[in-house]
N, C-alpha and C positions, 0 to 999 in steps of 0.2 A: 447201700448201707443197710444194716439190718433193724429191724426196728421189733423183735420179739420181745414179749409181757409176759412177763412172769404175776400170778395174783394170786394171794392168800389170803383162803377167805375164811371168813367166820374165826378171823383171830379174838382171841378171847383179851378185854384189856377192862382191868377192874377199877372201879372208883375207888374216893379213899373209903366209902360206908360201905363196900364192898358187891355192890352194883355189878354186873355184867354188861359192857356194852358192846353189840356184834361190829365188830371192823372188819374192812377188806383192805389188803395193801398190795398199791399195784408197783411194781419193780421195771423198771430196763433191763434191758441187759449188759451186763458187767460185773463190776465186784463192787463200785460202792467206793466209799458212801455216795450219796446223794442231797441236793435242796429237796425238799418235800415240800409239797402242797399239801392241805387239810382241809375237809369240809365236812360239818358234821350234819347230818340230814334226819327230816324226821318221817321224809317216806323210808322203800325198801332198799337197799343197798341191791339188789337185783333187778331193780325196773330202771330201765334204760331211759324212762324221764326222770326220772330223778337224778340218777346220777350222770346221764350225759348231752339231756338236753336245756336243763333248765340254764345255766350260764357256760360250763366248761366241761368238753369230753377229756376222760381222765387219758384215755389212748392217747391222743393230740399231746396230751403234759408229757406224756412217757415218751413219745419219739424228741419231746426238747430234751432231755437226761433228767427229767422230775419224778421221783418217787411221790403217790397219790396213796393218801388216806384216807378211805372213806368210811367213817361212822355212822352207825346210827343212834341217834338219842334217846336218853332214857324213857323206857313204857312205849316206844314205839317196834315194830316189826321185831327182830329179833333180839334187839336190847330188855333187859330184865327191869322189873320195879313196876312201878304207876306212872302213867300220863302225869305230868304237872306243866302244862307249858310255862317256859320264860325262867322257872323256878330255880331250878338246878343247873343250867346250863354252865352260868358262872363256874362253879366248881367242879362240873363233869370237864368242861372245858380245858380246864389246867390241868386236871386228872390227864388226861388225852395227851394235851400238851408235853407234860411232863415224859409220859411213856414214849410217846413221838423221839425226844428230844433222846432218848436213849439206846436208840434203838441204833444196831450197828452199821442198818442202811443209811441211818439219816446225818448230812454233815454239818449239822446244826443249824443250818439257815431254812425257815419255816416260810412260807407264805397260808395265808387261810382264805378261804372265799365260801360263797352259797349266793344263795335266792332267797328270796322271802324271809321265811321261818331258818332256815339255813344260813343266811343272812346274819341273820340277829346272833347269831352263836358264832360266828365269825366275829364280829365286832367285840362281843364279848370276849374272846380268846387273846383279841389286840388288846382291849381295856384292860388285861393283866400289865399292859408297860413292860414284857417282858422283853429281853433284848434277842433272843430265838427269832421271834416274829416280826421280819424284815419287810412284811409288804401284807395289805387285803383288797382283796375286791368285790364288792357286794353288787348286789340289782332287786330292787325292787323289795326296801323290807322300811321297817320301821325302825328308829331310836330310840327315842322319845315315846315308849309304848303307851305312856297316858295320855297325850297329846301328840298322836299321829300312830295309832294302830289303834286303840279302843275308843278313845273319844275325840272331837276334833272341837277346840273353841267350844267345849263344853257340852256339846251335844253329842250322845253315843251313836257311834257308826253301826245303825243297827242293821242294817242289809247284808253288811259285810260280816259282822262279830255275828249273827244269824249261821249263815254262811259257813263259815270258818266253824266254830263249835260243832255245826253238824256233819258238816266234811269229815273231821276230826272223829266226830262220835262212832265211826262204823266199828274201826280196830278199834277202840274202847270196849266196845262192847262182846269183842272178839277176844279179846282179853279176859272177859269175866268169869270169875271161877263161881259157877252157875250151873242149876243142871242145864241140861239138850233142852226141855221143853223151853225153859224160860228163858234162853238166848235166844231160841228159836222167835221168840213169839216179841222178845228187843227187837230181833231184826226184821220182822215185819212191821212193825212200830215204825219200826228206820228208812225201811222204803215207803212207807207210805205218807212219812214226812217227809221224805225228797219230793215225790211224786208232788207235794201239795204244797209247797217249800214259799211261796207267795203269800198263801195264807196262814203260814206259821209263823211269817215275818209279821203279821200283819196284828199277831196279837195283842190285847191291851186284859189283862198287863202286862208288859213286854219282858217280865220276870215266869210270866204262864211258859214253864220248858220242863214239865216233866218227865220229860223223856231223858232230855240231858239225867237229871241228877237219876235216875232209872238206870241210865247207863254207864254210872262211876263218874260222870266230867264233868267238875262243879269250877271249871274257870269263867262259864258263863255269868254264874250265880255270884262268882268272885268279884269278875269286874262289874257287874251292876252296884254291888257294897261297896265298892273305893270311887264313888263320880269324882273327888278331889284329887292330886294328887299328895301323897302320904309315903309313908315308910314303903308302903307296897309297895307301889310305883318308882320310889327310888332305890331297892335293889336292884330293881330289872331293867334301868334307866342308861343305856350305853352315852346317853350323852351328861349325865352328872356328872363327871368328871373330866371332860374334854381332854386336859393336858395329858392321859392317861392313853388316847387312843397317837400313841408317836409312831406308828406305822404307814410308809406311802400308802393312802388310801386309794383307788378308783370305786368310783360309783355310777351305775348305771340304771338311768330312768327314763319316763317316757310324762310327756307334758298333760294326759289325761290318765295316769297311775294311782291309785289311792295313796298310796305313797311316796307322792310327788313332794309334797312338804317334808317329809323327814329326810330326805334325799338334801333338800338345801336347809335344812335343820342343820344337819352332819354337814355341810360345806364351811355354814357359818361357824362352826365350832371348833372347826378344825383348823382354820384359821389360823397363822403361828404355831400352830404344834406341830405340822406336818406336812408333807406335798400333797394334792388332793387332785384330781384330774374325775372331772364331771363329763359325763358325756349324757345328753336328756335329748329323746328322738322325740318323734308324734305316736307314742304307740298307748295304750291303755294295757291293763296288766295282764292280761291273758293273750295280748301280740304275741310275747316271746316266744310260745308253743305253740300257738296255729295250728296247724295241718294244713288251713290252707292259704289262707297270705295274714304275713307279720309284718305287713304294710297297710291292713287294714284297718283303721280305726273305728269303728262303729258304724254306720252308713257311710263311710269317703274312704274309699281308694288312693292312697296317696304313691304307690309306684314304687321300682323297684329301689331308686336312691333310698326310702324310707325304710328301708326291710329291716327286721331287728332280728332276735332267735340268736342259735348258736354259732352260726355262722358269723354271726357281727362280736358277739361277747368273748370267743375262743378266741380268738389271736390279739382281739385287745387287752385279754387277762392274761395271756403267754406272754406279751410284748411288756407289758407291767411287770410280773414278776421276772421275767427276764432280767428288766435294767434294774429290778432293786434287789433282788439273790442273788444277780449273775454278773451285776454293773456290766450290764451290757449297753452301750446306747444305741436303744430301737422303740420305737414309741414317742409318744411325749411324756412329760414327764412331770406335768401341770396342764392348769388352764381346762378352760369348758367347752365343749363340743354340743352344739344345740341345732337343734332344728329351729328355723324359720318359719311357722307355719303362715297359711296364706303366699307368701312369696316362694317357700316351700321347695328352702334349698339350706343345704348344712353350714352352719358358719361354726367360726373358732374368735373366741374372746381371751385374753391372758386372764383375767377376776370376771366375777359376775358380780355384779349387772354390768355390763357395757356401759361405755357416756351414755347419759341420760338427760331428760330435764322433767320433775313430777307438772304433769299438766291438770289443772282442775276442771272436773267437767260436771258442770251444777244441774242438778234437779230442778225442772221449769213448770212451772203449770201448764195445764193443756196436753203433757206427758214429753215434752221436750228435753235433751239434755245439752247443754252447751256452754261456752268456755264464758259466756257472760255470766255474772253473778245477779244473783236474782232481788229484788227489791221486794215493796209488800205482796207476796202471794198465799193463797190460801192454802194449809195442808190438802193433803188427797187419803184417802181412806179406806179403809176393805175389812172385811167381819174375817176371823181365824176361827174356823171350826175343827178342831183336833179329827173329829172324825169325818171327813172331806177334806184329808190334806193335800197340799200341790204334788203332784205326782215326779220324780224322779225319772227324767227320759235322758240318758246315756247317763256322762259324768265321769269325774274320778271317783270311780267306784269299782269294789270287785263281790258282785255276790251274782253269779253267771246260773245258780240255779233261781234265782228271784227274776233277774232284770240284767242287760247287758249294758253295759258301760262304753263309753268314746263318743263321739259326735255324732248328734243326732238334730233332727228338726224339732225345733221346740214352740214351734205356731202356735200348736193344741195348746202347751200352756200357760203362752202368753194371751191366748184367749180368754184367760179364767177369770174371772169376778172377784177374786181374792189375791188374783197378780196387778203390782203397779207397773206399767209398762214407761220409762223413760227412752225417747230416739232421735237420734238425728236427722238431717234432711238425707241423699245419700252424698258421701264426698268427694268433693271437686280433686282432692290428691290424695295420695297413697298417706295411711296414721301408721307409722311400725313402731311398735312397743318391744322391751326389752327390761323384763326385772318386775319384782315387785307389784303385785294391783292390788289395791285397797280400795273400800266404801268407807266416807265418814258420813253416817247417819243420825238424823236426828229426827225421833218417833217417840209415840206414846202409844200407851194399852192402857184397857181398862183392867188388864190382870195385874195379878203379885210378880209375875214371874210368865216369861214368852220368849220365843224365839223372832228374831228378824234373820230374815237370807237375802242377797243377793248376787244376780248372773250375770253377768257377759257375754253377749253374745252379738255374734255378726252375722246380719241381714243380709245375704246376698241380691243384686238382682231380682231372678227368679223367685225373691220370696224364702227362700232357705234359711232358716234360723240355725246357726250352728252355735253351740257351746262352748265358749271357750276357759273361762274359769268361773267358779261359785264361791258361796262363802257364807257360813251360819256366825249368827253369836246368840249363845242364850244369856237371857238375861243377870240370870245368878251369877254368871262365869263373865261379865262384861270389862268388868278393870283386866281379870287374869283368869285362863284358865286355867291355874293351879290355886286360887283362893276364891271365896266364897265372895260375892256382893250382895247389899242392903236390898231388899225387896224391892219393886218399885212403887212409887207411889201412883198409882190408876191417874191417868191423863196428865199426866205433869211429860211435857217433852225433857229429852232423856240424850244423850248424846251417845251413840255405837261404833264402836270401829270396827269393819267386819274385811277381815283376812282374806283376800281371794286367791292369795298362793303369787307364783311368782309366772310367768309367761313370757313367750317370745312367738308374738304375730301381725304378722302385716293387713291392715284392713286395706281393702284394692276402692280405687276412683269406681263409684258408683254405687259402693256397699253401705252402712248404715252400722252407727255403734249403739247397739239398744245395752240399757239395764233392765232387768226385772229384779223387783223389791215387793218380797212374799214373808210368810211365816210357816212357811214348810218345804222341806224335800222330801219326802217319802218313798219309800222306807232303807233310801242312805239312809238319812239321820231318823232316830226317834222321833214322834211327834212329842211335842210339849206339849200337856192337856192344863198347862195355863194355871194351875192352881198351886205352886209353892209347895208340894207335897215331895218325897224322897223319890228318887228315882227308881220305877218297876212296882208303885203300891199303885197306881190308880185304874182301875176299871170304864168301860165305857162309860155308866155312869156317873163317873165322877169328873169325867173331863168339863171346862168351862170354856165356852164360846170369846172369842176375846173382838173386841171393837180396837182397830189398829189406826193409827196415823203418823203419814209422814209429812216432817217439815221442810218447806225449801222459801225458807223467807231470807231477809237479810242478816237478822239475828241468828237464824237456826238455819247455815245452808248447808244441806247434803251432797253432797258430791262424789265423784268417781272420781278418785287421783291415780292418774296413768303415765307410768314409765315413759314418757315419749323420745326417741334414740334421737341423741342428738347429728 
């Protein structure tokens, strides 16, 4: 059977403002029409990671009979206008759409997919509700861009939005109509901010980025102005209107991604509007490319059952749009596909979370944690000094030129002086969780305004602290992080609910479930410098020292409530 590609490139397809966006369309062979796939991207339509490794080879779409469209978005490589991330996609997207839909290769049935950023402009393209668009499949992006791509529980993901802004800045700058010297002398600026990328994270105040606004890209400077969520945020918000996204979704995550929550953000939301088929491995967000195993999480080799990449994404995104463009039945067609970690074998659930029962595991004095509830005990205490904060070792996190992300040993910082350490003896039988992990804490500060976190993590044996999920709440954002709360009142205990995302792991006979209960991740998250001031004014000198405590009495008992699989 023949399987020659036809591609036309650098087709010219105009916005309604009359934008240039560069497209390539890749063709089968025959006369047509064809289903099409769409992905609109905001690297180059010429680099072979972008377009055919991050989740789907366009080749692979064209030998099923798929005509492939790939753009690129506006202000980026050959597309015309300004960078504005998240802004225009909305309406470049239907622009797109629209010309797609007319095209005399195309036989009206659409599917859209991407990664990350590519991701998001898929989603968007479904939130039209248009009836073209029969199927998406995303991996690894955000929804909910105020609450799961720039800030999480209130506190901004500065490692990553560091990160990302700068990644970002290169072509920005490549872009500017500037003489030769003074691009020149941007892009030495530019490397020598990668080069030093640790200590640019590290600034206070975490608004100090002139470089950015130096080189045209003020989404930095954007999202530090909106910490709530606002009108901003809900144009760009693919999950404001759920009922809207009616297209068979698949989504593909991994259980240490920074994007792990918007993944089951987008599950719960979708909920009655659509078929959803979740598949969540052990991978952290830079597995998918590798080079060299995308079975590696951070320090742990998990083998080759764990591999992710193109290999795993390509024929489960063929196999999906297949059966929803082609009503073919092949695939599934629902239901969640997860890793097991610890037992660390793939299972399949029809919903998530699987039976469950929430099991309480209380805060003890002495640094205990356990399913007894606790009587008169005394709080336990630790000073938060914004400049000495707990250091960030792996995590859901993605900022690869700061610090690397996935499972790591976290000894070093449960060693710290400013970590409360909660553990158990080690266990007599296997604990496997499934869904959901939450802290309800109950603390006080002597500030206006702080952050409390807390980890999960299992103790192996040998002494190994591995990471399995975390969790901040800053204090302003404690009811919601989309509205404002009442300052605190200095040592009045305070009740917190802190979000540790959702998991599926088996703790093994002889391991140990510790918490740690801190007021910093650094520099994932921004440090709080404790004083109630706007996000990005405060200086090292203005940071305030905070006196911390947590309660574990019978009144005020903190606990770790764990999905435990029935």
């Amino acid at each position: 059977m023949s399987h020659r590609v036809s591609v036309d490139r650098d087709v010219p397809v105009a916005t309604r403002d009359g934008v240039g966006l560069a497209t390539d369309v890749y063709l089968p062979e025959g006369e047509g029409p064809f289903p099409t796939l769409l992905t609109r991207v905001r690297g180059s339509r010429s680099a072979a990671f972008i377009v055919g490794v991050l989740l789907l080879n366009p080749l692979e779409a064209v030998r099923r009979g798929y005509a492939v469209v790939v753009q690129e978005v506006r202000g980026r490589s050959g597309s015309g206008a300004a960078w504005h991330p998240f802004v225009h996609e909305v309406a470049d997207g239907e622009d797109c759409l629209d010309w797609v839909a007319a095209q005399p290769w195309c036989d009206g049935r659409v599917g859209v997919y991407g990664t990350a950023y590519s991701a998001s402009t898929a989603l968007y393209v479904t939130g039209l509700g248009r009836d073209e668009v029969r199927a998406c499949a995303v991996l690894g992006t955000g929804a909910d861009l105020h609450d799961g791509w720039v800030y999480t529980s209130g506190a901004f993901e500065l490692g990553w939005n560091v990160y990302w802004a700068y990644m970002t800045l290169a072509e920005s700058i490549a872009r500017l109509e500037v003489p030769a010297r003074e691009r020149a002398a941007l892009a030495a600026d530019y490397a020598d901010a990668i080069r030093r990328a640790p200590a640019v994270a590290a600034r206070l105040p975490i608004s100090d980025h002139p470089l950015l606004e130096r080189g045209g890209d003020h989404q930095f400077r954007e999202w530090l102005d909106h910490p709530d969520y606002d009108d901003y945020w809900r144009a760009v918000d693919a999950l404001a209107d759920p009922s809207r996204l009616r297209a068979p979704m698949l989504s593909i995550v991994g259980w240490w991604d920074n994007f792990l929550k918007s993944h089951f953000d987008l599950y719960r939301g979708l909920a009655g509007h659509a078929p959803h088929r979740l598949v969540c491995g052990p991978w952290e967000h830079t597995n998918y490319v590798s080079p060299f195993s995308t079975s590696r999480t951070g320090a742990v080799e998990l083998g080759p059952d764990a591999a992710c990449g193109v290999g795993l994404s390509t024929p489960l995104v063929l196999d999906w749009m297949d059966r929803w463009l082609l009503g073919r039945d092949v695939g599934a067609a629902g239901g969640v596909r997860y890793w097991q970690h610890g037992a660390n074998v793939w299972r399949e659930t029809a919903e998530w979370p699987p039976p469950h029962a929430e099991q309480r595991w209380h805060l003890r004095a002495g640094g205990g944690l356990t399913t007894d509830a606790p009587g008169d005990e005394q709080p336990d205490g630790y000073r938060y000094d914004p400049l000495d904060p707990v250091p960030t070792v792996g995590g859901k996190t993605l900022m690869p030129t700061i610090a690397t992300a996935g499972i790591e040993d976290q000894s070093a910082v449960a060693a710290r002086d400013d970590v409360l350490v909660y553990e158990t003896p080690p266990l007599a039988e296997p604990v496997a969780l499934h869904g959901p992990v939450r802290v309800e804490l109950w603390a006080s500060s002597s500030a206006v305004d702080t952050d409390f976190t807390a980890k999960l993590v299992d103790v192996a044996p040998d002494g190994f602290a591995a990471n399995l999920a975390d969790g901040i709440v800053r204090a302003r954002h404690r009811d919601s992080p989309r509205t404002r709360s009442a300052p605190l009142e200095p040592g009045v205990p305070t009740r917190f609910a802190l979000d540790l995302w959702d998991l599926a792991h088996t703790f093994l006979p002889g391991h140990r479930l510790r918490l740690e209960v801190s007021s910093s991740n650094f520099p994932r998250f921004d440090r709080n410098t404790n004083t109630g001031n706007e996000l990005g004014l405060d200086g090292p000198d203005d940071v305030v020292v905070a006196e911390q405590r947590v309660y574990h009495d019978a009144e005020r008992p903190s606990a770790l409530v764990l999905p435990v699989a029935r």
